[in-house]
Backbone bond lengths (Angstrom), bond angles and torsions (degrees), N, CA, C in turn:
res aa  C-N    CA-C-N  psi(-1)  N-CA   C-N-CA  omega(-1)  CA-C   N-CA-C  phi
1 X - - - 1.447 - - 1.530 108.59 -
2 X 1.287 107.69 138.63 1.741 113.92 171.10 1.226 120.80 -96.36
3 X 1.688 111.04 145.20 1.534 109.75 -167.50 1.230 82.12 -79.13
4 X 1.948 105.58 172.21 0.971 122.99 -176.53 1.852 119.03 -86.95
5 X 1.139 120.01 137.01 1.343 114.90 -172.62 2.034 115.09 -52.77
6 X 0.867 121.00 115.02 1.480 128.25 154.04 1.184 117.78 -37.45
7 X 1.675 119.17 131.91 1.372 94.00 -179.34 1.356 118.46 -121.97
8 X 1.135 139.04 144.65 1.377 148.35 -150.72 1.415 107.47 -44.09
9 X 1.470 118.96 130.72 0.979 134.87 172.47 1.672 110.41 -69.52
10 X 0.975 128.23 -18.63 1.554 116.03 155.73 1.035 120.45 -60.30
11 X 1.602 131.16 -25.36 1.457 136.58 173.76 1.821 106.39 -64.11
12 X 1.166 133.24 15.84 1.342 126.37 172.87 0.751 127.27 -93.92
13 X 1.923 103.56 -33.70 1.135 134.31 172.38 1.258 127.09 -72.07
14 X 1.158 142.06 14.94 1.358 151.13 160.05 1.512 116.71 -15.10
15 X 1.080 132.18 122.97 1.355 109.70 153.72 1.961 110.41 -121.12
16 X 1.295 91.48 135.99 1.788 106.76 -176.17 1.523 110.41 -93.38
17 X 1.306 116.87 120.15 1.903 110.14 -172.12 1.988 88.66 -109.63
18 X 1.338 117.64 111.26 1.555 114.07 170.33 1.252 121.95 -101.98
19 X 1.057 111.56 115.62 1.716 124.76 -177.25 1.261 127.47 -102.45
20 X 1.872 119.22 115.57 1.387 111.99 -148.46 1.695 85.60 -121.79
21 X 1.308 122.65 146.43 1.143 132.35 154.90 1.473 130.19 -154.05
22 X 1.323 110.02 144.54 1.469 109.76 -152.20 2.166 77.66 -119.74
23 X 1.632 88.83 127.88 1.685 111.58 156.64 1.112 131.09 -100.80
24 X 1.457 108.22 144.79 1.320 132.50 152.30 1.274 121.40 -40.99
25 X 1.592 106.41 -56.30 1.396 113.24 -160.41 1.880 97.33 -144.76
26 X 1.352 108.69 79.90 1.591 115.21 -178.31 1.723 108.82 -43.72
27 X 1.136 128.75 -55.79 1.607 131.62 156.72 1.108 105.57 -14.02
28 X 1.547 137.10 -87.48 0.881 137.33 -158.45 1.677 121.94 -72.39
29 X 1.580 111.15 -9.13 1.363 114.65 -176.92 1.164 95.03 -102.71
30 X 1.534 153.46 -36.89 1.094 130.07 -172.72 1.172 121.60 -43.06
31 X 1.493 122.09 -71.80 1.626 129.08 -171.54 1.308 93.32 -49.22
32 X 1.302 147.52 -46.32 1.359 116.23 -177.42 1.513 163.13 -24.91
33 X 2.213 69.73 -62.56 1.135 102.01 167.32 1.806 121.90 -101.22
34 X 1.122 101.55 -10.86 1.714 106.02 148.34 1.240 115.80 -36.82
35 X 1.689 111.98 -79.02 1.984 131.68 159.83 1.509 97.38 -23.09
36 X 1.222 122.58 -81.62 1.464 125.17 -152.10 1.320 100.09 -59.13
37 X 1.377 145.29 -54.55 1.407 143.19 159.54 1.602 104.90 -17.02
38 X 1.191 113.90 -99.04 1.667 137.23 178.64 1.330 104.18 -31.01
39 X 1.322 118.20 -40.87 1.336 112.09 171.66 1.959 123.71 -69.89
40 X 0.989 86.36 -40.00 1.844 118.54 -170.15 2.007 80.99 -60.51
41 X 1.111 131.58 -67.28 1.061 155.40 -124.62 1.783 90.89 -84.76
42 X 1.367 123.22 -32.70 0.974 135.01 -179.75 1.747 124.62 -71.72
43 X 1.616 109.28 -37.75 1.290 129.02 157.35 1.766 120.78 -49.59
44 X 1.711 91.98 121.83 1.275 127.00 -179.94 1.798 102.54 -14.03
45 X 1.471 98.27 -76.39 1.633 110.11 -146.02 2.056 93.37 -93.13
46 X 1.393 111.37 17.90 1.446 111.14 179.12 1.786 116.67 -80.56
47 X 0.731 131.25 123.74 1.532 117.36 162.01 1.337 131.25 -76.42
48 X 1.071 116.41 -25.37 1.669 136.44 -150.71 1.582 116.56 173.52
49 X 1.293 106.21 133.34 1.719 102.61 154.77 1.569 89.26 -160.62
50 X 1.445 92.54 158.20 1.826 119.97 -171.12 1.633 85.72 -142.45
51 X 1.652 94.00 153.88 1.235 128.23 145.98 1.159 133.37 -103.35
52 X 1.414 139.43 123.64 1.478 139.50 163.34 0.974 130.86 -128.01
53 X 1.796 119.04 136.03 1.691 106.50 163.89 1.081 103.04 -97.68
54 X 1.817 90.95 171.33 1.462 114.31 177.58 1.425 124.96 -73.75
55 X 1.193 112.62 119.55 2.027 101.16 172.15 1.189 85.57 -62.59
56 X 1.497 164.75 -151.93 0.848 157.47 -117.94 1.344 138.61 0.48
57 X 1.460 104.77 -30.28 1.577 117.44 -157.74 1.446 92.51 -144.45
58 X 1.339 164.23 132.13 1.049 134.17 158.25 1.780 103.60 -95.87
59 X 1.334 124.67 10.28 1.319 137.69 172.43 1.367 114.45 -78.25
60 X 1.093 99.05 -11.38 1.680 101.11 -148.26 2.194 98.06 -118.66
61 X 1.410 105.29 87.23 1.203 89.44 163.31 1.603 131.29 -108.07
62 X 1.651 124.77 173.23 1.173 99.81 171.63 1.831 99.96 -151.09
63 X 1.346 106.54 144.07 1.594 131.06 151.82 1.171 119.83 -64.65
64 X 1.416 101.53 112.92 1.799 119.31 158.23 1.515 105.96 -119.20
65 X 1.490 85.38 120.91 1.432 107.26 -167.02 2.329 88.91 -112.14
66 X 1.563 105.98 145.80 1.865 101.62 146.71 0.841 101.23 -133.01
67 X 1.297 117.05 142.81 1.609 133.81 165.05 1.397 118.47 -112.44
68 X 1.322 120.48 157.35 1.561 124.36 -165.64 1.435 98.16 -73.24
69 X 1.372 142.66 3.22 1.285 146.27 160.44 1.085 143.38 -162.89
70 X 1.454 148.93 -167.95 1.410 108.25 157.97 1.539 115.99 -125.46
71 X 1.300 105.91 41.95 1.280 130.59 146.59 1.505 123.77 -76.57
72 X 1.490 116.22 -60.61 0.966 127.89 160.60 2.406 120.14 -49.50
73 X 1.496 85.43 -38.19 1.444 83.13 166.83 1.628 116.99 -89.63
74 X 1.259 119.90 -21.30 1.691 98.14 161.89 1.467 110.98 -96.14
75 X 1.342 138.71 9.63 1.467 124.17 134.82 1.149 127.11 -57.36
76 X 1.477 121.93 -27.83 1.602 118.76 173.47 1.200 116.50 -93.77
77 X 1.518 130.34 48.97 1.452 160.59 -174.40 1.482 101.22 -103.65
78 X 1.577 106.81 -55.71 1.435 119.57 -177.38 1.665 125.87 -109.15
79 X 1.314 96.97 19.47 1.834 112.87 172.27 1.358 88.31 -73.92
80 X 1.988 68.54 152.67 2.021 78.86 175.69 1.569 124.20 -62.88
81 X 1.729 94.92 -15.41 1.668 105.04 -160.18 1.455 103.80 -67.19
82 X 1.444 110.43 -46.62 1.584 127.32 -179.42 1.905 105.61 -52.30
83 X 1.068 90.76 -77.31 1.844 114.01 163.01 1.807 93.82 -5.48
84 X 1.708 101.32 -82.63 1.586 92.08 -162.00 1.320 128.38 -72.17
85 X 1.798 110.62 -19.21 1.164 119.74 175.30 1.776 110.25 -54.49
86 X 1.533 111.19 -46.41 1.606 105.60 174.21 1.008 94.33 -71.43
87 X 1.268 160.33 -38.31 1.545 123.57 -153.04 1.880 100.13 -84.29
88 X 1.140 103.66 -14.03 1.797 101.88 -168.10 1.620 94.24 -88.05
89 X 1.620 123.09 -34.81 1.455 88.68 171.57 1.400 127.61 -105.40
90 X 1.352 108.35 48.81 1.545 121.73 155.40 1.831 132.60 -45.56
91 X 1.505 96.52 97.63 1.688 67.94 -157.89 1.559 114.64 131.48
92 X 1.377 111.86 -63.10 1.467 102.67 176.13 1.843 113.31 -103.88
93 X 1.317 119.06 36.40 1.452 102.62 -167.50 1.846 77.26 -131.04
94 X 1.517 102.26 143.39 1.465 126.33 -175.45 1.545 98.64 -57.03
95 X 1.445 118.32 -65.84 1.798 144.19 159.65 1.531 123.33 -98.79
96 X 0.900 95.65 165.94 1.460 118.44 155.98 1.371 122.60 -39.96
97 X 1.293 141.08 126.59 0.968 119.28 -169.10 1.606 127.52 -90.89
98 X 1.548 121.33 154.04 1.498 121.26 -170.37 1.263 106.82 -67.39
99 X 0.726 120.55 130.04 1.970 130.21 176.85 1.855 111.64 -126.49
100 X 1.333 104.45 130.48 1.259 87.05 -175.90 1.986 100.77 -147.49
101 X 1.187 118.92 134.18 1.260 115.83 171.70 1.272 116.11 -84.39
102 X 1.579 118.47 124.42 2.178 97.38 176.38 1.632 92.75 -135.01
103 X 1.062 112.59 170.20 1.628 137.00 177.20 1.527 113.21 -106.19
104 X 1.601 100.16 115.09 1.569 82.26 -164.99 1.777 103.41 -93.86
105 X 1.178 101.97 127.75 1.488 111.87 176.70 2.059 107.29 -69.55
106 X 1.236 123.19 149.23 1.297 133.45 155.08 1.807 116.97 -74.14
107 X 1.305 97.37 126.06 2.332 82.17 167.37 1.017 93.32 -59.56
108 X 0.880 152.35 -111.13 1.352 149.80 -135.31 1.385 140.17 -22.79
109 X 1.736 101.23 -25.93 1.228 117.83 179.49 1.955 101.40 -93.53
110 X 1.115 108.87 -2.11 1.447 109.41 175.40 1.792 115.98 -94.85
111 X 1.023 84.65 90.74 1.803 106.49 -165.08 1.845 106.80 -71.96
């Protein structure tokens, strides 16, 4: 029998960038942020990003993005992809949008 593979200690290091924004006009923010996803998704040092709304809110969606660091995630602060996504939802977002940097911990490492 084979032990089971270990898994890379760079995987601890995750960093998760979550992006919350509440609309005016959900129509007009989806495709945006559809684009900005698909786009986001395309970048080198990205792992993943999703979009979701809220059952709660249907105004209220948000991006979970991981990146292989969070270097790599506050460089994509100033990509063009990020860049046009704010300038396109100028206009339809209630606020500013929630931005948040987190560290994603493993269960496992929670002893």
């Amino acid at each position: 029998m084979t032990e089971p593979t270990a898994m890379p200690d760079d995987d601890l290091e995750i960093a998760l960038l979550k992006l919350t924004f509440q609309a005016t006009e959900p129509d007009l923010l989806i495709p945006i942020l559809s684009k900005y996803v698909v786009m986001t998704r395309k970048e080198a040092e990205c792992r993943n990003a999703d979009l979701c709304v809220s059952f709660a809110d249907p105004n209220r969606f948000v991006i979970i993005e991981k990146w292989e660091s969070d270097d790599a995630a506050r460089r994509h602060f100033d990509s063009p992809v990020m860049v046009e996504m704010a300038a396109s939802c100028s206009g339809i977002l209630t606020e500013r949008p929630d931005i948040d940097l987190l560290q994603g911990l493993s269960a496992h490492d929670l002893n």
